[in-house]
C-alpha positions as CSV (number, residue, x, y, z in Angstrom):
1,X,-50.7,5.7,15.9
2,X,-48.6,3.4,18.1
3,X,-47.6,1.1,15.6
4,X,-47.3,3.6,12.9
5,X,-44.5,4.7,14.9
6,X,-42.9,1.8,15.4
7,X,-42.4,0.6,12.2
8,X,-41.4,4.2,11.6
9,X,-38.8,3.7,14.2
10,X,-37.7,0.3,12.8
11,X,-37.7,1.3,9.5
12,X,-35.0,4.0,10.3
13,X,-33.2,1.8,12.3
14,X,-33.0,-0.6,9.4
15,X,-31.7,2.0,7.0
16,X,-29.1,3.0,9.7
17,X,-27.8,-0.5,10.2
18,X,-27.4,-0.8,6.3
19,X,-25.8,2.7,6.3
20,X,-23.0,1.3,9.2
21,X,-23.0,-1.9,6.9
22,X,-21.8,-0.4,3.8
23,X,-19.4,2.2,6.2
24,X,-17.9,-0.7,7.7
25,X,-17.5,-2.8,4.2
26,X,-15.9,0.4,2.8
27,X,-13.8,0.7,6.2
28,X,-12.8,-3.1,5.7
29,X,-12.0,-2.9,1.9
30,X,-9.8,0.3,2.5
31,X,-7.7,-1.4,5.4
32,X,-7.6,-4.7,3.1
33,X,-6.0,-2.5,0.2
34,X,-3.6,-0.4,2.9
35,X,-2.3,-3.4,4.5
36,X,-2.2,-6.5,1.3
37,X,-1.4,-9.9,2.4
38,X,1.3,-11.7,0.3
39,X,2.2,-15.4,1.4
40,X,5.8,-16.3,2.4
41,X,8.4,-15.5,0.8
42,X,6.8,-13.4,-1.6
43,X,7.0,-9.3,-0.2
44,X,4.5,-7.0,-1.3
45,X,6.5,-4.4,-3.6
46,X,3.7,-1.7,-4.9
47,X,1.2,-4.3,-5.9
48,X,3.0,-6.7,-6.6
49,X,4.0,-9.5,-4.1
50,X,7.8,-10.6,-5.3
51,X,10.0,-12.3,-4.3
52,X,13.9,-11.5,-5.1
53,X,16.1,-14.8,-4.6
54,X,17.8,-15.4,-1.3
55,X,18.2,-17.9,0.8
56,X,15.0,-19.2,1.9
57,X,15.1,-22.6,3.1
58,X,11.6,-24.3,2.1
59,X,12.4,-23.8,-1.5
60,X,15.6,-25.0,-0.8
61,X,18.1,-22.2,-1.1
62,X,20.1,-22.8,1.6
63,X,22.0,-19.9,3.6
64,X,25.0,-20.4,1.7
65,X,23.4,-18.7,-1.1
66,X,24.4,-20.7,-4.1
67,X,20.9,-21.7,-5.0
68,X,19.8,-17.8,-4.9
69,X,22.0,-17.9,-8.4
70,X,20.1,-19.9,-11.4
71,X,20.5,-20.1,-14.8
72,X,17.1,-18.8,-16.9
73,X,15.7,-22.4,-17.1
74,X,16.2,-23.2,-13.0
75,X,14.8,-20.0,-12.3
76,X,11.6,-19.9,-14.3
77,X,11.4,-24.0,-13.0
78,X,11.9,-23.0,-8.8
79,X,9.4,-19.8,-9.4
80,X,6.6,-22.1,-11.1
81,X,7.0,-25.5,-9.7
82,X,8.5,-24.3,-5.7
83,X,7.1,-21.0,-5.6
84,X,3.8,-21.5,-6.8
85,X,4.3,-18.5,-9.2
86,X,6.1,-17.3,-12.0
87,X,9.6,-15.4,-13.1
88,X,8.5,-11.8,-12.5
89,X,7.9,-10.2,-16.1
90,X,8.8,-6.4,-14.7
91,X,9.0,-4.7,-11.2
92,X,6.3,-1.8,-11.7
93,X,7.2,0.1,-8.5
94,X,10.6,0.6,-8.4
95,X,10.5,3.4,-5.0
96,X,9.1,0.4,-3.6
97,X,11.6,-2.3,-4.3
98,X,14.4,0.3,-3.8
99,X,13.2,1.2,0.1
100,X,12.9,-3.1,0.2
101,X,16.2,-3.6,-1.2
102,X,17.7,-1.5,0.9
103,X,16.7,-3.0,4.3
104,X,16.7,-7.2,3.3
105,X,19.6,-9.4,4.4
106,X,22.1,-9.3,1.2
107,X,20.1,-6.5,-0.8
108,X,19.1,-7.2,-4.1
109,X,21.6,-7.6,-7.1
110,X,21.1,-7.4,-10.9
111,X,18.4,-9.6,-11.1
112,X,16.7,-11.8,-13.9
113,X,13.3,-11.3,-15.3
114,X,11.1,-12.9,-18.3
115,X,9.3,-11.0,-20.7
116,X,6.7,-13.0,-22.8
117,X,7.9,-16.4,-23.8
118,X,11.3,-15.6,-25.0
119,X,13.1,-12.3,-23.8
120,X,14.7,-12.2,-20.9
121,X,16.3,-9.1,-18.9
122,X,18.6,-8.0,-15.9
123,X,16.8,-5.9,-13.7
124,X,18.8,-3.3,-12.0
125,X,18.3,-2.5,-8.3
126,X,20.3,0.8,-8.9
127,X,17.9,2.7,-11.0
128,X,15.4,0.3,-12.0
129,X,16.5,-0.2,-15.4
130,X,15.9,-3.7,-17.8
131,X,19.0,-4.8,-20.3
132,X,17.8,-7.4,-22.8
133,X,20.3,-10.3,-22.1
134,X,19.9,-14.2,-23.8
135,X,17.8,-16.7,-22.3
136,X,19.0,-19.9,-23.5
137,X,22.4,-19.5,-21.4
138,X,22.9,-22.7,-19.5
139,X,26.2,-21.6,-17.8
140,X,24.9,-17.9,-17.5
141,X,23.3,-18.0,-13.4
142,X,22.4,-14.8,-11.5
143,X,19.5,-13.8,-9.2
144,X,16.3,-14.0,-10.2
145,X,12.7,-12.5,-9.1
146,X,9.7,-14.4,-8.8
147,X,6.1,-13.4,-8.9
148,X,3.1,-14.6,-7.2
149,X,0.2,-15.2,-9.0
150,X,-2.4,-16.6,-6.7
């Protein structure tokens, strides 16, 4: 009778323990996707983790700012080959990168982004809006918006 108990008692304890187990995995995934973790410089913006050029001296834009303004080619090179990710194909939460914008040293400007291989657009930190502009514009620089993708 003893030891019928017993394993009654660990039996229950056992399904309690996996009952905390899968409260505290739930707990931990909902914190995880509250509070996402985007590396440096890249800023999480909705679920995105972006990063909107400005100086930033380990990729070598220096305080001056005059790197933070490439031409199409420079920008899609620093965002691949420096950043580790790519030239941001849209900005899907605009509120977002608005409340960001509005806060970050220099604020965010009209800002280039690639769509598919070959069309490229000015995002605009005013309402969110893309304008199809040219790509292949060597003397055409402006800001630029990288994405992470690891």
């Amino acid at each position: 009778m003893l030891r019928d108990f017993s394993y009654l008692v660990v039996t229950l304890l056992l399904l309690n323990l996996f009952s905390f187990g899968n409260c505290l995995n739930t707990l931990f995934d909902n914190i995880q996707y509250q509070y996402p973790y985007c590396r440096k410089p890249y800023v999480k913006i909705g679920s995105q983790c972006l990063f909107f050029s400005r100086p930033y001296e380990p990729w070598g834009i220096t305080s001056t700012w005059k790197e933070a303004y490439l031409n199409f080619y420079d920008a899609v090179a620093l965002c691949k080959i420096v950043g580790g990710g790519k030239l941001a194909s849209q900005v899907t939460d605009y509120d977002s990168a608005k409340q960001h914008c509005l806060y970050v040293r220099g604020g965010c400007a009209p800002s280039l982004i690639r769509k598919g291989y070959d069309k490229c657009y000015q995002w605009s930190p005013i309402d969110g809006s893309e304008l199809q502009i040219p790509c292949r514009r060597w003397e055409v620089e402006m800001r630029f918006i990288c994405e992470d993708i690891k």
